[in-house]
N, C-alpha and C positions, 0 to 999 in steps of 0.2 A: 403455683398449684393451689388451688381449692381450700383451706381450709375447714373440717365438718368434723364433728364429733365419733370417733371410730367405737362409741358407745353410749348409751344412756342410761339411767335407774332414775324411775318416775315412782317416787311414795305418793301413797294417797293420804293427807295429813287429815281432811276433812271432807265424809262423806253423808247421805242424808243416813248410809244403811253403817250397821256396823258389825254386819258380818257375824262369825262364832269369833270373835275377839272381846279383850274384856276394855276395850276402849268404847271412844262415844263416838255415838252418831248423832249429825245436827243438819237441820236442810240449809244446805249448801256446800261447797265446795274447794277445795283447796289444795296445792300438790306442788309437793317437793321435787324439784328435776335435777339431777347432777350431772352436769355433761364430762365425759373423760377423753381428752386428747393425749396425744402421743407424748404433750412434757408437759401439760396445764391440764387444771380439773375447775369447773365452774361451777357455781349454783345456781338455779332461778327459781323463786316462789311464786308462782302460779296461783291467784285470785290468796283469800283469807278465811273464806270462812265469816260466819256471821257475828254469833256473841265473843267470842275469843276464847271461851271456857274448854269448850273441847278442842279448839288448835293448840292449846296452851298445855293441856293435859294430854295427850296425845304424844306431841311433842317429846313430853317430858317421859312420858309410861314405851313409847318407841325407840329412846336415850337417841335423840339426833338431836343435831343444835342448827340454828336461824342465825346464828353469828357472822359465818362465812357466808351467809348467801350474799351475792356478785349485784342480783336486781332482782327487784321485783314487777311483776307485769299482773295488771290487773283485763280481766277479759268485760268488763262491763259495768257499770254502777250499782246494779242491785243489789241490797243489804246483804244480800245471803252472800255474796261474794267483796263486799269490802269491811262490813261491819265490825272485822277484830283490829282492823288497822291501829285503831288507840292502844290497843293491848302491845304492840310490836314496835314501839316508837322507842321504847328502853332500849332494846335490841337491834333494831336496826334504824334507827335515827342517823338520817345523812345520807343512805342509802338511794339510789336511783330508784324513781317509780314510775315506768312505763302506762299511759294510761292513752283515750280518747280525749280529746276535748270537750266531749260531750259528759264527763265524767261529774258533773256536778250539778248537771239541770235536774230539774227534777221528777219525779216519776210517780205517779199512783197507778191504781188498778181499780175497773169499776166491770162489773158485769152485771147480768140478775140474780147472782146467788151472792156475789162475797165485793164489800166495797175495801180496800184498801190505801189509805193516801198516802202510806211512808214506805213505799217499796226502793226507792231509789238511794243514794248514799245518808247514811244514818250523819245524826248533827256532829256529831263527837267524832266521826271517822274525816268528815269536811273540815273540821277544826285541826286534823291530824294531821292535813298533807301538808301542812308549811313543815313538819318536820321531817320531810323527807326532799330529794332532789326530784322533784316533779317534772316529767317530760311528756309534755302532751301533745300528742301528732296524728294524725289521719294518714300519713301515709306511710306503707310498708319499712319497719327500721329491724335495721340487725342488730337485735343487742348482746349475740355472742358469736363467735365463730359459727356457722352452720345454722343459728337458731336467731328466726325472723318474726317481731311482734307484725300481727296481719294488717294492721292499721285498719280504717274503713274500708269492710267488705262488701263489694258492687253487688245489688243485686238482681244476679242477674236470671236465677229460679223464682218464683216465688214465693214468699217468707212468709206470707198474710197468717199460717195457723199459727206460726210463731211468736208474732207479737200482737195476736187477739185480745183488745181489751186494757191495753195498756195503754195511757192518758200522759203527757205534759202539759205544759204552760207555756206557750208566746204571746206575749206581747199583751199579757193579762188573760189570753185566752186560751180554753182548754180544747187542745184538739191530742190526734192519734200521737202517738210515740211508735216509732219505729224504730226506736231503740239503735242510731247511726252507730254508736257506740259499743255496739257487741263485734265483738273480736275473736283472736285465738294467738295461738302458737305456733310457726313452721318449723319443725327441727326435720334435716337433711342427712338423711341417712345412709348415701351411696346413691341405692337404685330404689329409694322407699322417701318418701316424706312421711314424719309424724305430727300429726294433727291433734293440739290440747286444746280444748272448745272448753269455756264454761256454762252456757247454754244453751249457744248457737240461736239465740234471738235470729240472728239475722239471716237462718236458713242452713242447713249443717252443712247443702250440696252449695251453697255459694262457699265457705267457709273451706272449704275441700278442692273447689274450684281457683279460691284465692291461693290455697297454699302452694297450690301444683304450681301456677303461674308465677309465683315468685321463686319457688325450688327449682323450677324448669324439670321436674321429676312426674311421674305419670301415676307412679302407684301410693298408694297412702295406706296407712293407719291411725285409725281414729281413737282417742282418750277423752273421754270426760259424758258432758251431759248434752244429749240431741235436742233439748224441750218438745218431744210425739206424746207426752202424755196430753190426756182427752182429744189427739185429735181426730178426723172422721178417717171411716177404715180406707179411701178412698186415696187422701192423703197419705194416711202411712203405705199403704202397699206403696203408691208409686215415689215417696221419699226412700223408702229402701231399696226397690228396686233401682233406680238411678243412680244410688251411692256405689252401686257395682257397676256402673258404667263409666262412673268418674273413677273408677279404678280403686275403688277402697277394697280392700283382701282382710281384714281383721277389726274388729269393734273389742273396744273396751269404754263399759257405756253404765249411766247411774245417774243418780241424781233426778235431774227432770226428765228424763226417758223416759218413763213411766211402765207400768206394769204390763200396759198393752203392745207400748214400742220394742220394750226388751224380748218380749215375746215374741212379734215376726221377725226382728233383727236374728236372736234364736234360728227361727226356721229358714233364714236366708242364708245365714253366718256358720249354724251347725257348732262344730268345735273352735270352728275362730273367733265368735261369741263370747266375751266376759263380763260378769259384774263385778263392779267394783265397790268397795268400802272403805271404810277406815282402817290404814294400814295395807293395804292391798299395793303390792309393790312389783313395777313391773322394768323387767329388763330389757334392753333391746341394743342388736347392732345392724351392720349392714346386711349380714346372713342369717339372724337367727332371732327367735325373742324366747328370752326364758323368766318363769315365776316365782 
């Protein structure tokens, strides 16, 4: 028989927004998952967060502990999501750290308005992973009962609004980044798959597409960040519209979503629609999700 988690409780440890709480908000992203089986309980820590200031205070101001967590799985290299790593090396040093192989090339951002060369993993977070058990793979791994790191997601929608502008380095020369290395989460909920994206570089409906195909499950729910901020209205309709035909029933959405994207998700989503912040904490089992 199957083994899958007959429950979950997903904290949001690090979000850009910070809600009426008296915690911090910082852009990027991070989230405590606790999976509970029938005689075992696990943890996963879901990306980090950037400076480590607010995972760390949060943390602390939410009284939960990073002790027990089981692994940690990073959804991509950008700063906003690995950047506290050096902060968590006290505490979980030794610890499994699911990643891409792609997790350490390097990354800038150039547009017409805003040049950036350090968007990709910070020096001191690269100096950080020998103190963890690094597993780096592209292809789909279970790293809990039920719960599948998405490895490299095919793409097999079109992603191009999503990694607009984003730059690497081969072989001395600078061409596009299509960021191979954005990922997510599968956790297997019965008759639901749940979906933890951190900013779905690589297309949210590939990402949703990937999870279904590894859960063998039809219907989803979606957690974290879409990246539809600035994209044309064109794109967003028809990314949301589509996300309902890959069978997604629920969004829980922040971060790079943006003010435009949450808003038609809104009008698609209705009451199933959530935003998320810091400390935002959501439940779920095979029948039901509660807040």
């Amino acid at each position: 028989m199957e083994l899958i988690p007959r429950s979950i409780e997903i904290l949001i440890l690090v979000e850009d927004y910070a809600g009426f709480t008296p915690l911090l908000g910082e852009h990027g992203l991070s989230a405590l998952m606790t999976l509970y089986y029938d005689d075992d309980v696990r943890k996963v820590l879901f990306d980090v967060g950037g400076s480590g200031r607010a995972l760390l205070e949060n943390v602390r101001d939410l009284k939960v502990s990073l002790s027990d967590v089981d692994v940690i799985v990073l959804s991509h290299r950008h700063y906003d999501h690995t950047g506290s790593l050096p902060k968590l090396v006290e505490v979980l040093k030794g610890k499994p750290l699911i990643a891409h192989p792609a997790l350490t090339r390097p990354c800038f951002y150039i547009s017409s308005k805003l040049i950036k060369l350090d968007v990709g993993l910070p020096t001191e977070a690269r100096r950080a992973l020998k103190e963890f058990e690094l597993l780096l793979i592209k292809e789909p791994l279970e790293v809990a009962p039920g719960v599948w790191f998405l490895g490299e997601v095919e793409r097999f929608y079109d992603d191009s609004y999503a990694v607009k502008n984003f730059k690497t380095i081969v072989s001395g020369n600078v061409v596009d980044d299509v960021i191979p290395d954005d990922s997510g989460l599968a956790i297997k909920m019965e008759d639901k798959v749940v979906v933890l994206t951190g900013c779905s570089h690589s297309g949210i409906l590939n990402i949703v597409r990937q999870a279904k195909n590894v859960t063998g499950v039809s219907r989803a729910i979606i957690i974290g960040g879409l990246h539809l901020i600035n994209v044309d209205d064109d794109v967003l309709n028809d990314v949301v519209n589509k996300l309902v035909v890959e069978g997604v029933e629920e969004v829980y959405v922040g971060h790079c979503t943006g003010l435009k994207g949450e808003s038609e998700l809104l009008k698609k989503f209705k009451g199933k629609m959530h935003k998320l912040h810091s400390g935002y904490k959501v439940r779920l089992s095979s029948r039901h999700v509660s807040r």
